[in-house]
C-alpha positions as CSV (number, residue, x, y, z in Angstrom):
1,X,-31.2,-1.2,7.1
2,X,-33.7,-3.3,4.3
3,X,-31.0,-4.9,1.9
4,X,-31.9,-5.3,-1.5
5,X,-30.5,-7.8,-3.8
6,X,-28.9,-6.5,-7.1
7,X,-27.0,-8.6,-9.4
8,X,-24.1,-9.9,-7.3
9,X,-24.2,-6.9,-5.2
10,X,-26.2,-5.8,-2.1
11,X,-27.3,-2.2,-1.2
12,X,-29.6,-0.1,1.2
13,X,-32.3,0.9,-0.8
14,X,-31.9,4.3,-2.1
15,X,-35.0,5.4,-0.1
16,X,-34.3,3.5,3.1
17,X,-34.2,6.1,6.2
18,X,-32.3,6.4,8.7
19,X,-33.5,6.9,12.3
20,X,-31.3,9.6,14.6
21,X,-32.5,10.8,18.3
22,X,-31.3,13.7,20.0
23,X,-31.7,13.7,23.7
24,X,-31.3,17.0,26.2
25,X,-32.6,16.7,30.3
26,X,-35.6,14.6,29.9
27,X,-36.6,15.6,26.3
28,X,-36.3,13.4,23.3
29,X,-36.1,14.6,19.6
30,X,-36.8,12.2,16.7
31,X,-35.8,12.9,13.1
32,X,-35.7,10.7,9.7
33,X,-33.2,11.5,6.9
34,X,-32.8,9.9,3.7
35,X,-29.9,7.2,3.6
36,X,-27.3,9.2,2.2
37,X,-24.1,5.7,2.2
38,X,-23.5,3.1,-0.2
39,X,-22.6,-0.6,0.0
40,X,-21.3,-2.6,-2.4
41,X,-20.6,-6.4,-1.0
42,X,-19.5,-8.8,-4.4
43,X,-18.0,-12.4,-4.0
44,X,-17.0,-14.7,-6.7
45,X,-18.7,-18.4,-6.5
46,X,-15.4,-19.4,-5.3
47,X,-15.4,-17.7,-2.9
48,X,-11.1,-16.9,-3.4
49,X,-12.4,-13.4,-3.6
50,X,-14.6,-11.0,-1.5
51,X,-14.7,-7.2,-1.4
52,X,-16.7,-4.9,1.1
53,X,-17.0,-1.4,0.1
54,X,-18.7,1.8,1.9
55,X,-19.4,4.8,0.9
56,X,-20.2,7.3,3.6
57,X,-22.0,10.3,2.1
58,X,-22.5,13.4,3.9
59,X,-25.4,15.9,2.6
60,X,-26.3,14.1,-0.2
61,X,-26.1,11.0,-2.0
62,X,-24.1,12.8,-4.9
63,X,-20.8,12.0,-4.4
64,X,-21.3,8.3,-2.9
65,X,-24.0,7.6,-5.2
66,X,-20.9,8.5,-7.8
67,X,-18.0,6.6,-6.0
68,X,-20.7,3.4,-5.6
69,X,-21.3,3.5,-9.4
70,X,-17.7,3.9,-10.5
71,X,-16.7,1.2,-8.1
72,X,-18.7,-1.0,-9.2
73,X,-17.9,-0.8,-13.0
74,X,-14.0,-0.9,-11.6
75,X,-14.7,-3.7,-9.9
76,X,-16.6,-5.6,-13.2
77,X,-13.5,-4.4,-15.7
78,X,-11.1,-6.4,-17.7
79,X,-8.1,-4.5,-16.1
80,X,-9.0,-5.0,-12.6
81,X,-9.1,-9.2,-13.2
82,X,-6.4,-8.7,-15.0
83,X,-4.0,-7.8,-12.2
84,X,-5.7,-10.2,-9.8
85,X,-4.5,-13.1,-12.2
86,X,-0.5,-11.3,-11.9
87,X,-1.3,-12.2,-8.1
88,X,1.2,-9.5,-7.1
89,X,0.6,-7.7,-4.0
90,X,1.8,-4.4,-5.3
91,X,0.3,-4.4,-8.7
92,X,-2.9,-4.7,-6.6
93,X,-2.4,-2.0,-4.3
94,X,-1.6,0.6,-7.0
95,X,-4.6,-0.4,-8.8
96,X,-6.5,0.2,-6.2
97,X,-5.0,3.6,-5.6
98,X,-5.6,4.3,-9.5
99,X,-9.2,3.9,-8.6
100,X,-9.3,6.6,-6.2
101,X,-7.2,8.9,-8.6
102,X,-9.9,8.2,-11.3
103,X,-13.2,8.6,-9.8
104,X,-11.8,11.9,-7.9
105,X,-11.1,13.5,-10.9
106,X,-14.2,11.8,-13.3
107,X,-16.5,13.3,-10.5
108,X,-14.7,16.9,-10.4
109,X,-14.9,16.6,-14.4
110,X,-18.8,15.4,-14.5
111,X,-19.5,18.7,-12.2
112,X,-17.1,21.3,-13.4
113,X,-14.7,20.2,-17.0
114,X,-12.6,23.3,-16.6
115,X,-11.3,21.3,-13.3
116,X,-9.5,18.9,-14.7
117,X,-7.2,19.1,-17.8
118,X,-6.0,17.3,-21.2
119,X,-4.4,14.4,-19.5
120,X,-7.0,13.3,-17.2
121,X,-5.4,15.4,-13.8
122,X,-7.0,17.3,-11.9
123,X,-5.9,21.4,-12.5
124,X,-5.1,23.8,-10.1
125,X,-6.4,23.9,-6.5
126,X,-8.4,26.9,-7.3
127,X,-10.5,25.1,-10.2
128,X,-10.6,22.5,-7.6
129,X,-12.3,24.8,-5.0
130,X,-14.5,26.5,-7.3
131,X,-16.1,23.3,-8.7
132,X,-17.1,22.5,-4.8
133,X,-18.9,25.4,-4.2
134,X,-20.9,23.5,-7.1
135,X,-21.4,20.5,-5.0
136,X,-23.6,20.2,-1.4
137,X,-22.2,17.4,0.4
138,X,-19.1,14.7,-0.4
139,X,-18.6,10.8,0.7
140,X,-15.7,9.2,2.7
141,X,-14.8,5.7,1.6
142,X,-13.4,2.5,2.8
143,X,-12.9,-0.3,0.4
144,X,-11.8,-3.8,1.7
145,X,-10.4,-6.7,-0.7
146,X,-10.0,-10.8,0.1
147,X,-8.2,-12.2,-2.1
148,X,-5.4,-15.7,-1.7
149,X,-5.7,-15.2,2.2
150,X,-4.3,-11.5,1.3
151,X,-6.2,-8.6,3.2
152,X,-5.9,-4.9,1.0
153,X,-7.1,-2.0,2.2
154,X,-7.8,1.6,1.0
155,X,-9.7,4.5,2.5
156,X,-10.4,7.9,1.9
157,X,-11.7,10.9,4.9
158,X,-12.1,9.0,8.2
159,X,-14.1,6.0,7.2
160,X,-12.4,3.0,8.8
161,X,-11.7,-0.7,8.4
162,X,-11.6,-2.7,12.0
163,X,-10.4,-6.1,12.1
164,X,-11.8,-8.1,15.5
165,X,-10.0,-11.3,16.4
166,X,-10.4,-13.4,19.8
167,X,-8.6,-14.2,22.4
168,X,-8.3,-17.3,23.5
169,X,-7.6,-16.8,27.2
170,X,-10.4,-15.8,28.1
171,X,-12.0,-15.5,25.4
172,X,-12.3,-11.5,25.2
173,X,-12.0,-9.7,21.7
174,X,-9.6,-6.9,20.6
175,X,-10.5,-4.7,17.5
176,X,-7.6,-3.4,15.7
177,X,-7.8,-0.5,13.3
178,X,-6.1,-1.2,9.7
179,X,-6.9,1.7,7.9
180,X,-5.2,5.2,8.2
181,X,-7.7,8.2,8.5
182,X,-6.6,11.8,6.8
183,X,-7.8,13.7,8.9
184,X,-6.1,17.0,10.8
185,X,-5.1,14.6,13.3
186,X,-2.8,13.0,10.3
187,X,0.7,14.6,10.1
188,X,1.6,12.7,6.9
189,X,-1.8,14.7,5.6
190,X,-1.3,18.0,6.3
191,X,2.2,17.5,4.8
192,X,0.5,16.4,1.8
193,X,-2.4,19.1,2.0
194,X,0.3,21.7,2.5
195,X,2.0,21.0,-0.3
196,X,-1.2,21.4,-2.5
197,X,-0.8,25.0,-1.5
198,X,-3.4,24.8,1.4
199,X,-2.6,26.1,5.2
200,X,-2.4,23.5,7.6
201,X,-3.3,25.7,10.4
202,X,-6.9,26.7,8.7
203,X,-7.5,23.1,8.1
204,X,-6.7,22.3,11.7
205,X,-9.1,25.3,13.0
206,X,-12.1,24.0,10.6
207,X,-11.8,20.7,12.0
């Protein structure tokens, strides 16, 4: 991808393509498609604190194109350096989480108002599934923060974080996955699904 330098933060440009092949016996398809992820990479001159962030969009750049903006302004708010300076680890993580919470329902408000309600929460899963039929495409997310030698995680779909250490004997790498995916895979998921009144056996047939 061309990188593109913006403020403190680096992106693909927005019209950047991406190549994909499709082989079958000895024929060869080739096919461009607009870039439909975001990036977001900021680190403060000290260098005590580094966050990575992808946003994987599928069939459109609307929802990552959404998540990447929110982020971003998360990331640049009094709040958020706020709890860095409390230096606790939970305080942190449940920020974090908050940001999730928040640009779920801001994006399911921007598309459809009626989804949401009075105090900021999303409504019923009905107003919730009618406001994606308004919507053509959606974004996984993984979101990685360095901070005091801490690693913090948080993900969203199946996009993944992968740590990749060496070694020594021999000198051989090993990649170890820190992220959990929700997927149907995910039995701690389709608990949670389930409860939101959704059948766990549908999900599992639509993949």
């Amino acid at each position: 991808n061309k990188w593109q330098l913006n403020g403190d933060c680096y992106l693909p440009e927005e019209h950047d393509k991406m190549f994909a092949t499709a082989a079958s016996g000895n024929s060869r398809s080739c096919s461009y498609h607009d870039n439909e992820d975001r990036v977001l990479l900021i680190q403060s001159d000290e260098k005590q604190f580094k966050v990575i962030a992808i946003f994987d969009g599928h069939g459109s750049t609307l929802v990552s194109d959404f998540a990447y903006k929110s982020f971003k302004r998360f990331l640049h708010s009094g709040s958020w350096y706020r709890v860095l300076q409390t230096r606790c680890e939970t305080d942190i993580k449940l920020k974090l989480e908050e940001f999730f919470r928040l640009v779920d329902i801001q994006f399911f408000d921007s598309i459809n108002p009626s989804s949401t309600d009075n105090n900021q929460e999303l409504g019923s899963m009905q107003d919730v599934a009618n406001s994606l039929t308004l919507v053509s495409g959606g974004c996984t997310a993984v979101v990685v923060v360095f901070f005091e030698n801490q690693i913090y995680v948080a993900n969203v779909g199946n996009a993944k974080a992968v740590v990749v250490s060496e070694i020594f004997r021999g000198g051989s790498l090993i990649a170890l996955q820190i992220s959990t995916d929700h997927s149907v895979n995910n039995k701690d998921e389709l608990k949670r699904l389930e409860k939101l009144g959704l059948d766990p056996e549908e999900l599992k047939r639509a993949g």
